[in-house]
KOLDO-571362 format. One record per residue (C-alpha): residue number from 1; residue in three letters; x, y, z. Coordinates in steps of 0.5 Angstrom, whole numbers, plus 500, padded with zeros to 3 digits. Layout:
! residues N
+-----+------+-----+-----+-----+
: seq : type :  px :  py :  pz :
+-----+------+-----+-----+-----+
: NUM :  ALA :   X :   Y :   Z :
...
+-----+------+-----+-----+-----+
***
This chain:
! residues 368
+-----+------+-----+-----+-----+
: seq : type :  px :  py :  pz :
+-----+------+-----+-----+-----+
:   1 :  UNK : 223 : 846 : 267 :
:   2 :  UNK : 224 : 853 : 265 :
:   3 :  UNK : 219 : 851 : 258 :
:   4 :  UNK : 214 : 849 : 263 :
:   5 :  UNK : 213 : 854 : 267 :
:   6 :  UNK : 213 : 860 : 261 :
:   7 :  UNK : 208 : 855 : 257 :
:   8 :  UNK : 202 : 857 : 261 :
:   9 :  UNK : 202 : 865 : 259 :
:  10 :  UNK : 200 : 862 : 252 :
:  11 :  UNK : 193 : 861 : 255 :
:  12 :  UNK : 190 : 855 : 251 :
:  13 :  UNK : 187 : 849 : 255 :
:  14 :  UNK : 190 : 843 : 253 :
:  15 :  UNK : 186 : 837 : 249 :
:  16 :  UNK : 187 : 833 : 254 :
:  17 :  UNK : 185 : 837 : 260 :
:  18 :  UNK : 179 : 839 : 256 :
:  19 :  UNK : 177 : 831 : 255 :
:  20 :  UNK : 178 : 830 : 263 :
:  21 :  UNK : 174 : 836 : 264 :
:  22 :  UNK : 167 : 831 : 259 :
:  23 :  UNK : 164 : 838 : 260 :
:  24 :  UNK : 160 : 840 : 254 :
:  25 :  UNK : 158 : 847 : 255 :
:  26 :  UNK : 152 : 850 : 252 :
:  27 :  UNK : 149 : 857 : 251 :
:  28 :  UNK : 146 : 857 : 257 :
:  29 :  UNK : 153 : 855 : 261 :
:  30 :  UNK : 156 : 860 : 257 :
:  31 :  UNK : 152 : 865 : 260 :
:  32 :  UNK : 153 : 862 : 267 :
:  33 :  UNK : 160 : 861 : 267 :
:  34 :  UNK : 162 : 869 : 263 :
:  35 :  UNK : 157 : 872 : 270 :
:  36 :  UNK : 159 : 868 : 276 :
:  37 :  UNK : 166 : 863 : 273 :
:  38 :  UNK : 171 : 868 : 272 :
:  39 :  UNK : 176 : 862 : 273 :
:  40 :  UNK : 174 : 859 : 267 :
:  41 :  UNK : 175 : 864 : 262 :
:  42 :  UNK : 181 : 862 : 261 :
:  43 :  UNK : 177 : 856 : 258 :
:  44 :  UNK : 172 : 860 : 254 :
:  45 :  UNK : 178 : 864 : 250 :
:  46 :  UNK : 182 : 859 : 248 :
:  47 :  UNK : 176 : 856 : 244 :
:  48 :  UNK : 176 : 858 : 237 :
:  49 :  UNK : 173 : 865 : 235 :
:  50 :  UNK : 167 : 861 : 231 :
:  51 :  UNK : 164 : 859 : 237 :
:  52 :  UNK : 165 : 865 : 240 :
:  53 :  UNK : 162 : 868 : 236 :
:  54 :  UNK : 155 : 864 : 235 :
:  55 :  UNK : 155 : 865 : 242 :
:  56 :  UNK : 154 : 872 : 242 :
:  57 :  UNK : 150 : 873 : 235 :
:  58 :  UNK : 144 : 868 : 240 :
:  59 :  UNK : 145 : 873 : 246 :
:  60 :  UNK : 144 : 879 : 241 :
:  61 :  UNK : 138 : 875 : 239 :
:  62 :  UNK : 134 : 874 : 245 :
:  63 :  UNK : 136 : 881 : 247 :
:  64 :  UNK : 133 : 884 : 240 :
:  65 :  UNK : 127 : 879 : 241 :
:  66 :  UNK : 125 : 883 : 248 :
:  67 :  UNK : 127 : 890 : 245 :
:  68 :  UNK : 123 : 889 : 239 :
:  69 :  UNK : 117 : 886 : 243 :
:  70 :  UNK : 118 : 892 : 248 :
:  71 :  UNK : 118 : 897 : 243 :
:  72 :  UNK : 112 : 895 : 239 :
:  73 :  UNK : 109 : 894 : 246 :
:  74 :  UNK : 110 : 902 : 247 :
:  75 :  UNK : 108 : 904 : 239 :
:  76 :  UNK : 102 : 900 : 241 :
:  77 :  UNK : 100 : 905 : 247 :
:  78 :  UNK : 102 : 911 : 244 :
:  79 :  UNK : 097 : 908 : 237 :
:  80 :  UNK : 091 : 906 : 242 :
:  81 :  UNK : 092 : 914 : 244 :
:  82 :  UNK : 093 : 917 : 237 :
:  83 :  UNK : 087 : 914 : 235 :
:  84 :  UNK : 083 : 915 : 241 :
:  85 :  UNK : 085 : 923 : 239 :
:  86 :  UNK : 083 : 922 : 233 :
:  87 :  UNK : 077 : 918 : 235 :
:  88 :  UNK : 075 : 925 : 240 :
:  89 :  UNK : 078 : 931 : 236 :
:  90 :  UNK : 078 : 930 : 228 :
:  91 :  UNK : 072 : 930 : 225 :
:  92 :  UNK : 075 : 928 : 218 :
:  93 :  UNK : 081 : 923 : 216 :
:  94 :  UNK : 083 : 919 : 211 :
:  95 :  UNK : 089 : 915 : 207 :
:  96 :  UNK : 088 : 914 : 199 :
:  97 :  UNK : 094 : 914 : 194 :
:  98 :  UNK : 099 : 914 : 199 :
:  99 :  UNK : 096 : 920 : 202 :
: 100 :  UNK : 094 : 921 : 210 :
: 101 :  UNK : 088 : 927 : 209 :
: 102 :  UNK : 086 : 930 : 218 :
: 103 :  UNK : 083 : 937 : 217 :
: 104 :  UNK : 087 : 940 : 221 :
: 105 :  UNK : 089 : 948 : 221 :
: 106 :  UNK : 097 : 947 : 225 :
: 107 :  UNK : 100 : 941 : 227 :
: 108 :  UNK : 097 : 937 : 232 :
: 109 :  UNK : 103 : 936 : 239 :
: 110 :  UNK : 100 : 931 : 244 :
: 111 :  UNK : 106 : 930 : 250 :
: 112 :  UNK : 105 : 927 : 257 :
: 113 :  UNK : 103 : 921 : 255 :
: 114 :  UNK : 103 : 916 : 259 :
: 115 :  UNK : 109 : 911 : 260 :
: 116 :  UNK : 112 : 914 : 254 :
: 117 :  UNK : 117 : 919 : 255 :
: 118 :  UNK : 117 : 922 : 248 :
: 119 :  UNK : 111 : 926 : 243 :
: 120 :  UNK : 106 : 924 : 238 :
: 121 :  UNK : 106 : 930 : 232 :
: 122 :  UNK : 101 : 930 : 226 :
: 123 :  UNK : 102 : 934 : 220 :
: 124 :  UNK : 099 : 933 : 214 :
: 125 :  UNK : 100 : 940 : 211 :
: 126 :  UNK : 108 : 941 : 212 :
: 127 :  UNK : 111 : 939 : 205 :
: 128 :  UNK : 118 : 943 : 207 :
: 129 :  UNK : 123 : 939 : 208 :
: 130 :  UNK : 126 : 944 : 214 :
: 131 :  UNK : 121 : 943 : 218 :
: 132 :  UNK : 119 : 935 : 216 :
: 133 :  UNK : 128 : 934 : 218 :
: 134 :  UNK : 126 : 940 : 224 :
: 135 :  UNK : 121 : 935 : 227 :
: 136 :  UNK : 127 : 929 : 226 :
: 137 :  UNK : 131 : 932 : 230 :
: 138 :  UNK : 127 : 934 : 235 :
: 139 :  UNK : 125 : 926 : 236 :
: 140 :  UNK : 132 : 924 : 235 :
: 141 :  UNK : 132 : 925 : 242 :
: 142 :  UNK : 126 : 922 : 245 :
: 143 :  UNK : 125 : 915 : 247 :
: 144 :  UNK : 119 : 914 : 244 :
: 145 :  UNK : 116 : 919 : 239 :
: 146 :  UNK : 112 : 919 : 233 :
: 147 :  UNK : 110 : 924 : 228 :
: 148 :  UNK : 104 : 923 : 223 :
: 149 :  UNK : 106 : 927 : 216 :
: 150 :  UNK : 103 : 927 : 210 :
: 151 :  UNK : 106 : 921 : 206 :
: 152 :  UNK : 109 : 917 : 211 :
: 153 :  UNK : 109 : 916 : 220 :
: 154 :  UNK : 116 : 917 : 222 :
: 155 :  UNK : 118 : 912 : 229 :
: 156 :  UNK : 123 : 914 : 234 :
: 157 :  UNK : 124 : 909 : 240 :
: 158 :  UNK : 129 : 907 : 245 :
: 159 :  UNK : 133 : 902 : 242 :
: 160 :  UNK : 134 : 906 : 235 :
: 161 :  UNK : 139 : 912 : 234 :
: 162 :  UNK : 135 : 914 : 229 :
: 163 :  UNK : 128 : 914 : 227 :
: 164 :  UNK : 125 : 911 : 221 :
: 165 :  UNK : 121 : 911 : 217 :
: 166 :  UNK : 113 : 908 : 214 :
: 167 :  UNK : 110 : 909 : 208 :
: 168 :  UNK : 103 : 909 : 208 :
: 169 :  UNK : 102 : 906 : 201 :
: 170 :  UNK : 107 : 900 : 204 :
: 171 :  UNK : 103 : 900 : 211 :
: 172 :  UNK : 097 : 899 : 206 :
: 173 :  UNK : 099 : 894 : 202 :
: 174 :  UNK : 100 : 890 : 208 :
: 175 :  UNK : 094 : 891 : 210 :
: 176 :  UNK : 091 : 890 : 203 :
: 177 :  UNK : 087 : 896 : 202 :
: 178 :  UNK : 087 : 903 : 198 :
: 179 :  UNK : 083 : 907 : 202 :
: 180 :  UNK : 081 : 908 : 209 :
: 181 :  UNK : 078 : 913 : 212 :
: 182 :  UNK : 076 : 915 : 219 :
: 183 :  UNK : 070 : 911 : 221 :
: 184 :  UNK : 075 : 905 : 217 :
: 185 :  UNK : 081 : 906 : 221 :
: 186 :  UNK : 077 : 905 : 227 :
: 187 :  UNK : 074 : 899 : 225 :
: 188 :  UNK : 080 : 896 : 222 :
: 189 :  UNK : 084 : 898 : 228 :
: 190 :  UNK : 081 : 892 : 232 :
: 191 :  UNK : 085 : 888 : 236 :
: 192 :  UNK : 084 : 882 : 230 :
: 193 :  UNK : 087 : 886 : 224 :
: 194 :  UNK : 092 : 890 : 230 :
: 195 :  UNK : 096 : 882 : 231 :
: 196 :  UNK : 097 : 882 : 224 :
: 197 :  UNK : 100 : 890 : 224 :
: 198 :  UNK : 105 : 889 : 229 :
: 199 :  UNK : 106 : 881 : 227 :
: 200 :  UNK : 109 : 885 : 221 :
: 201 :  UNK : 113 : 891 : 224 :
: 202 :  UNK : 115 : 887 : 229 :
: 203 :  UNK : 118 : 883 : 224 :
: 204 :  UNK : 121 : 888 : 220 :
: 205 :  UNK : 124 : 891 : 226 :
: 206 :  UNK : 126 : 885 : 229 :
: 207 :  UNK : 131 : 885 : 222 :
: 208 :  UNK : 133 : 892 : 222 :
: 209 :  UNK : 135 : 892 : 231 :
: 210 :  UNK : 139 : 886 : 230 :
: 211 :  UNK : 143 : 888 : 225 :
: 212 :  UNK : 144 : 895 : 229 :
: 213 :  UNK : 146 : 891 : 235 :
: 214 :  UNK : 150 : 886 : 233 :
: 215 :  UNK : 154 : 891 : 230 :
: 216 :  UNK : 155 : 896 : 235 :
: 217 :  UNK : 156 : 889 : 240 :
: 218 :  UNK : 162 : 887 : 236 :
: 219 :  UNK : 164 : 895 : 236 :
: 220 :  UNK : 164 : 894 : 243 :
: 221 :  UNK : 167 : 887 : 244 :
: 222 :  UNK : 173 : 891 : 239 :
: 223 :  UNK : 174 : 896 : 244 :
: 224 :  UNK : 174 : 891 : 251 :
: 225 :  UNK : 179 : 886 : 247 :
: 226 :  UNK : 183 : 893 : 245 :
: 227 :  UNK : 183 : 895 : 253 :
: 228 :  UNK : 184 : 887 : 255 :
: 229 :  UNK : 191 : 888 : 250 :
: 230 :  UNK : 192 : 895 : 254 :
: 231 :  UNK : 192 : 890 : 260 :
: 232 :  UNK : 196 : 884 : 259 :
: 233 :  UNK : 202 : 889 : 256 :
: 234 :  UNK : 201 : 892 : 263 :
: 235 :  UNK : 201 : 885 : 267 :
: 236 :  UNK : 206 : 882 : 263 :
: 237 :  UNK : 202 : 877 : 260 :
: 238 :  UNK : 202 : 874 : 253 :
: 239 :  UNK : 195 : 873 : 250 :
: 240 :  UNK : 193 : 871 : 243 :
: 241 :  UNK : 188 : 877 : 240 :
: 242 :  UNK : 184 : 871 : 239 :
: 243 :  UNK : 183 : 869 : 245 :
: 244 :  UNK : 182 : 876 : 248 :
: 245 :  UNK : 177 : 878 : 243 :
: 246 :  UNK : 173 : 871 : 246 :
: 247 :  UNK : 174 : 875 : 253 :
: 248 :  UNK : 171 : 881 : 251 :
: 249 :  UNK : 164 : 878 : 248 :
: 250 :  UNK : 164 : 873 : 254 :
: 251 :  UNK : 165 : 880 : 259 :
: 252 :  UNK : 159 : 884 : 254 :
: 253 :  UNK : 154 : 878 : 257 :
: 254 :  UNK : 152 : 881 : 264 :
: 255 :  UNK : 151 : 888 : 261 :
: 256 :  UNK : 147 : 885 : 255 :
: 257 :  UNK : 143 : 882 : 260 :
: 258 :  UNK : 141 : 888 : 265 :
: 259 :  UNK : 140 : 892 : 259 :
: 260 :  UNK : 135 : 887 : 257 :
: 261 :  UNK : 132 : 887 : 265 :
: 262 :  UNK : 132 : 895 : 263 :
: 263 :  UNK : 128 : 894 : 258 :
: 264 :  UNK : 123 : 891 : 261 :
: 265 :  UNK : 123 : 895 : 267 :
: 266 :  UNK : 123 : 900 : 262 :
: 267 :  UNK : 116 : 898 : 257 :
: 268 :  UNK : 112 : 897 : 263 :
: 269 :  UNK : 114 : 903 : 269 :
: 270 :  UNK : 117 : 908 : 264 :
: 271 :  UNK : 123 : 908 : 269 :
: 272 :  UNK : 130 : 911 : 266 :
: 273 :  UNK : 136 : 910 : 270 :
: 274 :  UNK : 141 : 916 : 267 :
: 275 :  UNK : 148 : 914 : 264 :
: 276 :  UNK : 145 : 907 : 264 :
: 277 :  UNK : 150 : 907 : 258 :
: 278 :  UNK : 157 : 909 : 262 :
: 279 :  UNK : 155 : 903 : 266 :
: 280 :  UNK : 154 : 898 : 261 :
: 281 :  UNK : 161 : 900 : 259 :
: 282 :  UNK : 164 : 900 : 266 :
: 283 :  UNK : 161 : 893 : 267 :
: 284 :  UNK : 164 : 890 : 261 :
: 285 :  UNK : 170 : 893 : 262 :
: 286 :  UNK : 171 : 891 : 270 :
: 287 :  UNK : 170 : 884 : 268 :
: 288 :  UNK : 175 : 883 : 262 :
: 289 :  UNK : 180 : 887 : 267 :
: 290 :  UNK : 178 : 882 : 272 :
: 291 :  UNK : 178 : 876 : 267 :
: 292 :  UNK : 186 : 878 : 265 :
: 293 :  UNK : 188 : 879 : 273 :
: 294 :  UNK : 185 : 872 : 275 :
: 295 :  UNK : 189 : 868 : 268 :
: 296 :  UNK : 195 : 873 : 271 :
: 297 :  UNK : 194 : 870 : 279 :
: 298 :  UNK : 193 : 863 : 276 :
: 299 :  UNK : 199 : 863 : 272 :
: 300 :  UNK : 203 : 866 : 278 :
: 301 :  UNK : 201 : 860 : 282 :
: 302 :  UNK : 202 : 854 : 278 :
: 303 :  UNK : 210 : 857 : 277 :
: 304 :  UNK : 211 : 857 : 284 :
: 305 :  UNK : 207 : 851 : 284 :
: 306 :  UNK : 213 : 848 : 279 :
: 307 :  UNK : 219 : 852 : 283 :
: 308 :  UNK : 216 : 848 : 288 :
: 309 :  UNK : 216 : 841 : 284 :
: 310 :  UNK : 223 : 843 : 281 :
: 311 :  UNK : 225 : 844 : 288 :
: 312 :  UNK : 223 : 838 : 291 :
: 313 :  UNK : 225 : 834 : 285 :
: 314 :  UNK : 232 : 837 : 287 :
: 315 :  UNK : 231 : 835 : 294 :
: 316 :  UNK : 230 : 828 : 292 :
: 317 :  UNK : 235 : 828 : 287 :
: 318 :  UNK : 240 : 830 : 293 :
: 319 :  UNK : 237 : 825 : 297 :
: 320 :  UNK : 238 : 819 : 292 :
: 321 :  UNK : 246 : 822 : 290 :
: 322 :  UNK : 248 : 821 : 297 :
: 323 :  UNK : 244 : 815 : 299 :
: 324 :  UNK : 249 : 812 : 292 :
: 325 :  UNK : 255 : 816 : 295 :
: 326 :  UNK : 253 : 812 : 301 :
: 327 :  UNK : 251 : 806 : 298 :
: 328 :  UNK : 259 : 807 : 294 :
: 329 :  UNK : 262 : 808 : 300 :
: 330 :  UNK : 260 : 801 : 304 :
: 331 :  UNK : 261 : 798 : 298 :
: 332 :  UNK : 268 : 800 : 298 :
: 333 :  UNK : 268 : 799 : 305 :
: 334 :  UNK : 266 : 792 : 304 :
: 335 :  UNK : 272 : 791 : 299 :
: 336 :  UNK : 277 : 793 : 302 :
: 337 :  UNK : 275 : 788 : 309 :
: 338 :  UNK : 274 : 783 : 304 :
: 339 :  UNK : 281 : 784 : 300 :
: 340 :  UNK : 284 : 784 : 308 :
: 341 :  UNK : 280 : 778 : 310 :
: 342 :  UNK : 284 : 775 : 304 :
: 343 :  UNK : 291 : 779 : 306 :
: 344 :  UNK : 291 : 775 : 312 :
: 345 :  UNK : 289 : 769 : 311 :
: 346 :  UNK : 293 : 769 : 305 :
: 347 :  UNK : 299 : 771 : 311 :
: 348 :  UNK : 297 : 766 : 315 :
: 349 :  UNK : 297 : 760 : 310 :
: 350 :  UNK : 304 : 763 : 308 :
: 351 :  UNK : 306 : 763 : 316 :
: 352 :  UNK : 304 : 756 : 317 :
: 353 :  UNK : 307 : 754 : 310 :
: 354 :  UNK : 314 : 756 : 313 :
: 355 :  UNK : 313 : 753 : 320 :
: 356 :  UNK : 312 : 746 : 317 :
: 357 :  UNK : 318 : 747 : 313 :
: 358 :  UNK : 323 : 749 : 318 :
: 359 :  UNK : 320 : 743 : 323 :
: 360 :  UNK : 319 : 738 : 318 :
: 361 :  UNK : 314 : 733 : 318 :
: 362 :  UNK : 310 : 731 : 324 :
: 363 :  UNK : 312 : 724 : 328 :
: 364 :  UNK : 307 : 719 : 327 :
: 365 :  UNK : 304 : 714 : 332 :
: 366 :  UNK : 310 : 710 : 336 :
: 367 :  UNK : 315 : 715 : 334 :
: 368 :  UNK : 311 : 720 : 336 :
+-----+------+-----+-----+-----+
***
C-alpha cells in the first residue's frame, strides 16, 4: 500500500487513464485548458516535451502574425505622414545609386505624430558614424520611430529590442527600379505598389519577430520551470524537470495572449499601459505556482483516499478473521456436541449390553 500512495508524486498519467479519458487535445483545447483548467495541467506535463513544444512555436506564430501586422499597420501611418511632409515641405527628393538626396539644410525632426509614440528623423547629410549611432539610441527607446539616412531608413517599433535597418539599393531592388524622385516617389507610392511594399516587409519581419520571440519565449519558459522546481523543492514534491518544463510553456499562454490583446489595443488607440512586462511575468508565474499547489492538493487527496481504502480494506479483513474465528468456534462447537452425542450413545449401548447380560434372555410367550 505504502508504493501506491508515493506512486502519484511522479506526475505522469497513466495510458490507460489517457485511453478512458478518449480525449484528443487540439491547439485550441490546449489553449483553453492552460487558462481555465488548472486540474489538467497534470495531464499536459506528463506529455512528451515534442508536443509541448509544437504548441508553443504556433502560439508564438499567431502572436507575431498580429505583432507584425500591427507594426506595418503603424510604419504605415507614419509613412503616409512623412510622405505627406515630403509632399508640403521639400521641393527636391530623389533615390539613385542607393543614395536618398532631400535639400535640405539641418536634419528634419517630426514628433507628436498621431498614434505613434516615437520620432521620424531625415538626414541626408550626416556621414559620422556618432551622430548616425547618437540617432540609434534615441529611438532605441521610442515605440515607433523612424530615421531617414543617406544610405538606408533605420525602423524601431514595439516589438523590436533594436532597430533595423533597410537599404535603399534592397528597397529598390524590390521595387524594381533604380531611380526615383519626388514626383515618382509619390506616384509609386500608391496604394497598388504600397501592397507589394508591406507584402515584403511584412514577410521579412514576420522571419526575424519570430525568431526574436520564440527565443526569448523559451528564455522565459527556462526561468517559470526553474521557479516551478523552487516550488516543488519547497512543497515536497517529485516532478520531472520534463514535466515542469511543459508546465512553464502552458502558464506562458495567458500572458501571450493579453499581450496580443495589448497589441492590438495598442495599433489602433496608441494606449500604453506601464510595466506591462512585470505583469506578463507576474501572471506566468502565478500560474505554474498555482498548477504545482493544485498537483500538491490533488496528491494529498488520493493519499487519504488510499488511507482510507487501506483502512477499510482492514476493517473488512477484521470483519472476515472473526466471522472465521467465529465460523471455527461453532464448528468446534459442533464437534464437540457430536463427539458427546456419540459418547453417550456409545454409553447407552454399553449399559443395556450389560443389562441383558446380568438378566439373561427375555422369556418368550407361554413361559413369559
Amino acid at each position: 500500500m505504502k508504493k501506491e500512495i508515493k506512486e502519484p508524486k511522479n506526475i505522469k498519467l497513466p495510458d490507460q487513464e489517457k485511453k478512458e479519458n478518449g480525449e484528443k487535445l487540439n491547439f485550441w483545447k490546449r489553449i483553453w485548458i492552460s487558462i481555465k483548467d488548472f486540474d489538467r495541467y497534470q495531464e499536459l506535463a506528463s506529455e512528451k516535451v515534442s508536443v509541448a513544444v509544437g504548441y508553443l512555436m504556433k502560439l508564438v506564430l499567431i502572436f507575431v502574425i498580429i505583432a507584425t501586422a500591427s507594426s506595418v499597420y503603424r510604419f504605415h501611418i507614419s509613412f503616409q505622414q512623412v510622405l505627406e511632409y515630403f509632399n508640403q515641405n521639400i521641393e527636391e527628393l530623389k533615390i539613385e545609386n542607393g543614395t536618398l538626396e532631400v535639400k535640405q539644410e539641418e536634419p528634419i525632426r517630426m514628433e507628436n505624430i498621431d498614434l505613434l509614440d516615437g520620432i521620424v528623423i531625415i538626414d541626408t547629410i550626416t556621414t559620422d558614424q556618432a551622430t548616425i549611432q547618437g540617432y540609434t539610441e534615441e529611438i532605441k527607446n521610442t515605440n515607433d520611430s523612424v530615421v531617414f539616412l543617406k544610405d538606408r531608413i533605420l525602423y524601431k517599433n514595439s516589438m523590436l529590442s533594436e532597430p533595423v535597418e533597410y537599404t535603399y539599393d534592397g528597397l529598390m531592388e524590390n521595387l524594381g527600379v533604380d531611380y526615383l524622385d519626388k514626383q515618382a516617389i509619390l506616384d509609386y507610392f500608391s496604394i497598388e505598389n504600397l501592397t507589394t511594399i508591406y507584402g515584403t516587409i511584412f514577410f521579412v519581419m514576420l522571419i526575424y519577430l519570430y525568431m526574436i520571440y520564440l527565443a526569448s519565449t523559451f528564455v522565459d519558459v527556462i526561468i517559470l520551470s526553474f521557479l516551478g522546481y523552487l516550488t516543488t523543492k519547497l512543497t515536497g514534491l517529485r516532478i520531472r524537470y520534463s514535466a515542469l518544463f511543459n508546465m512553464g510553456i502552458y502558464a506562458i499562454t495567458l500572458s501571450v495572449l493579453l499581450n496580443m490583446l495589448y497589441l492590438i489595443i495598442y495599433t489602433f488607440t496608441g494606449f500604453v499601459i506601464e510595466y506591462f512586462q512585470v505583469m506578463y511575468t507576474a501572471i506566468s508565474y502565478i500560474y505554474i505556482v498555482t498548477a504545482i499547489l493544485l498537483i500538491k492538493s490533488d496528491l494529498i487527496k488520493k493519499q487519504m483516499e488510499l488511507m482510507k481504502i487501506q483502512e477499510e480494506q482492514e476493517k473488512i479483513r477484521e470483519e472476515l478473521r472473526q466471522k472465521e474465528e467465529e465460523e471455527k468456534l461453532k464448528q468446534e462447537e459442533e464437534e464437540r456436541r457430536k463427539r458427546r452425542e456419540e459418547k453417550r450413545k456409545k454409553e447407552k449401548e454399553k449399559e443395556e449390553k450389560e443389562n441383558t447380560e446380568n438378566n439373561g434372555p427375555t422369556p418368550e410367550g407361554n413361559n413369559a
